[in-house]
C-alpha positions in Angstrom: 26.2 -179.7 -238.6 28.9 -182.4 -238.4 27.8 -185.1 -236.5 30.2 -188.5 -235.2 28.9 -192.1 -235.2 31.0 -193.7 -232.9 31.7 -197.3 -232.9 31.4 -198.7 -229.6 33.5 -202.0 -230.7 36.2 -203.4 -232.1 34.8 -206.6 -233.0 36.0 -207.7 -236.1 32.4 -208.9 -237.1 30.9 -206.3 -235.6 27.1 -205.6 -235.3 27.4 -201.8 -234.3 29.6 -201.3 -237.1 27.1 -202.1 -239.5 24.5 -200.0 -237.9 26.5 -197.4 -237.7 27.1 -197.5 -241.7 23.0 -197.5 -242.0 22.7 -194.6 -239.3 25.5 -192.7 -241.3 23.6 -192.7 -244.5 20.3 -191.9 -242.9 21.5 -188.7 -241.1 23.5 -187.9 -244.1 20.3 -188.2 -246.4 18.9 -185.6 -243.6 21.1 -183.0 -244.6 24.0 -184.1 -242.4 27.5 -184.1 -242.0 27.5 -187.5 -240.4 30.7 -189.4 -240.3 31.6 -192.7 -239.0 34.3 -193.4 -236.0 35.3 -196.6 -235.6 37.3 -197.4 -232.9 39.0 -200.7 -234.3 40.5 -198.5 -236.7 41.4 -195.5 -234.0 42.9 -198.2 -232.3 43.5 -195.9 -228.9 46.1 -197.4 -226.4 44.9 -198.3 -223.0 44.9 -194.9 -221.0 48.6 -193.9 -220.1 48.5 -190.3 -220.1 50.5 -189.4 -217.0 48.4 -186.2 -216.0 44.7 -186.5 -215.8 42.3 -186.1 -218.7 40.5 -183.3 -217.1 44.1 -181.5 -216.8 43.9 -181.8 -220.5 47.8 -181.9 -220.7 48.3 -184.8 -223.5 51.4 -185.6 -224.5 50.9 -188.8 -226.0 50.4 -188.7 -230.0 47.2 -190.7 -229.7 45.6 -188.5 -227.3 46.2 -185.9 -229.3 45.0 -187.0 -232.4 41.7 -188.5 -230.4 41.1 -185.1 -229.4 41.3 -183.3 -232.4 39.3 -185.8 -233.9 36.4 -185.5 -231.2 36.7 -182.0 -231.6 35.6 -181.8 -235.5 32.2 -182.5 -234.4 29.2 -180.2 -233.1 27.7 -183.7 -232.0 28.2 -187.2 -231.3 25.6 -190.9 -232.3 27.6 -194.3 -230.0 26.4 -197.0 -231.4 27.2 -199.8 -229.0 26.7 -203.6 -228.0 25.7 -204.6 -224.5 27.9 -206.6 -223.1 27.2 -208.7 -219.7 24.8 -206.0 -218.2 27.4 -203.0 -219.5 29.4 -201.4 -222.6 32.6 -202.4 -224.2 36.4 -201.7 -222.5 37.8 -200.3 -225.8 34.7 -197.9 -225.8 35.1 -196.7 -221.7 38.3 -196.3 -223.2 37.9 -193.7 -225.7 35.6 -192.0 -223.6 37.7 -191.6 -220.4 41.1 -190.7 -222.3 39.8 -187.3 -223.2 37.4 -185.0 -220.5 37.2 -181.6 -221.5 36.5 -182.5 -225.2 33.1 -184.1 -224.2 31.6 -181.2 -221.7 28.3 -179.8 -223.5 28.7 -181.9 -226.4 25.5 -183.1 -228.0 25.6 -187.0 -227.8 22.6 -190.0 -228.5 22.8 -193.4 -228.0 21.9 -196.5 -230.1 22.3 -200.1 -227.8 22.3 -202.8 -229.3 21.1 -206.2 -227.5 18.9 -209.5 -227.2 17.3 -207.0 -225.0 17.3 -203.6 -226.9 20.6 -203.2 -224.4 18.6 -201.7 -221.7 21.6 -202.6 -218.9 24.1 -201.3 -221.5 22.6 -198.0 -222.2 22.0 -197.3 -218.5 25.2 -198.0 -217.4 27.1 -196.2 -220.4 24.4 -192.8 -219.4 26.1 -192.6 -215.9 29.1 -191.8 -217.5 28.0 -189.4 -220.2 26.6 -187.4 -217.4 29.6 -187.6 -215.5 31.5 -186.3 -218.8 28.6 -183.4 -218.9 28.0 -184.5 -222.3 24.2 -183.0 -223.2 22.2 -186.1 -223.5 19.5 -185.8 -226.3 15.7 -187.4 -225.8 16.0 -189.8 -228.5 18.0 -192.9 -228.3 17.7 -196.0 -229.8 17.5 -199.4 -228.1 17.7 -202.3 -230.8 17.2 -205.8 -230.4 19.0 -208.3 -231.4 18.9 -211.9 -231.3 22.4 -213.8 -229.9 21.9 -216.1 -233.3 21.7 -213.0 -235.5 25.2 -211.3 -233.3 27.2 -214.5 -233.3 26.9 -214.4 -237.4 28.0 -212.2 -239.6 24.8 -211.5 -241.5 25.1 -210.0 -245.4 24.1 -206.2 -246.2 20.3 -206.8 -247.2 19.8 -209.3 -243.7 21.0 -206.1 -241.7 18.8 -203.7 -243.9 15.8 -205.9 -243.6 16.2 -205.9 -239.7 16.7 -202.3 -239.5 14.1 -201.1 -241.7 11.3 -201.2 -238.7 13.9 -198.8 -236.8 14.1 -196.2 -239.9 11.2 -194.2 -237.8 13.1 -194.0 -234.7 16.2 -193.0 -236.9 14.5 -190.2 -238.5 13.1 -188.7 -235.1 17.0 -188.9 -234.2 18.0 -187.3 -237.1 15.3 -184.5 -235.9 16.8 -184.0 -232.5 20.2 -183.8 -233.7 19.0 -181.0 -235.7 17.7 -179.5 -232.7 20.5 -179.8 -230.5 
């Protein structure tokens, strides 16, 4: 199974980034294909396609190429900061440049938050479902305090946070091979 880690940010110092890195080598010491997407270095342009996604008509080069990327994959891991209540522009982005590509496809979330990005992860699951994406039952909600976001903390700081959520990782890795 080949399985996306999206990066839900394009933050230069981003936290997502590094938990996508630590995701991507747990699912890939589960006998995954796991693969990290970053969108930073994707680097879509704001949506100008000038039929509608769900037409599925692209003519621009980097909708093309997003869609045959997306396409790779039998399922998809967004790892994503919550920002004011909601999700990141650059990730809505992403999602609502291509339609067809995301209907049925496996997809978890992991929010990331002062909170465990509670706000974030509801309002990003409203449109996953209106994408038809198939929503697995684990997702992960990580907390994060604003001093630990706002620096850029080394390698074994990140680790050391993380390890408590290396459970909740593995029971994603499960459902994934579920799916």
């Amino acid at each position: 199974m080949k399985v996306a880690i999206l990066v839900g940010s394009n933050r230069q110092f981003s936290v997502s980034r590094k938990v996508a890195y630590w995701l991507n080598h747990i699912l890939n010491s589960a006998d995954m294909a796991a693969e990290v997407l970053d969108l930073a270095e994707i680097n879509l342009p704001w949506l100008d396609e000038p039929e509608l996604p769900a037409v599925g008509m692209y003519q621009l080069e980097a909708t093309k190429t997003w869609s045959n990327i997306v396409k790779e994959f039998d399922a998809m891991v967004i790892v994503f900061p919550q920002y004011n209540w909601g999700y990141p522009a650059v990730l809505k982005n992403a999602l609502d440049t291509l339609y067809q590509e995301w209907q049925g496809l496996p997809v978890a979330t992991v929010a990331i938050g002062s909170h465990g990005g509670f706000q974030g992860e509801l309002a990003l699951s409203m449109v996953l479902q209106g994408l038809k994406m198939r929503r697995l039952p684990v997702n992960l909600r990580l907390s994060i305090k604003p001093d630990e976001i706002e620096r850029e903390a080394d390698e074994a700081e990140t680790a050391q946070f993380l390890a408590d959520s290396v459970d909740q990782a593995k029971l994603l890795a499960q459902a994934l091979k579920k799916k």
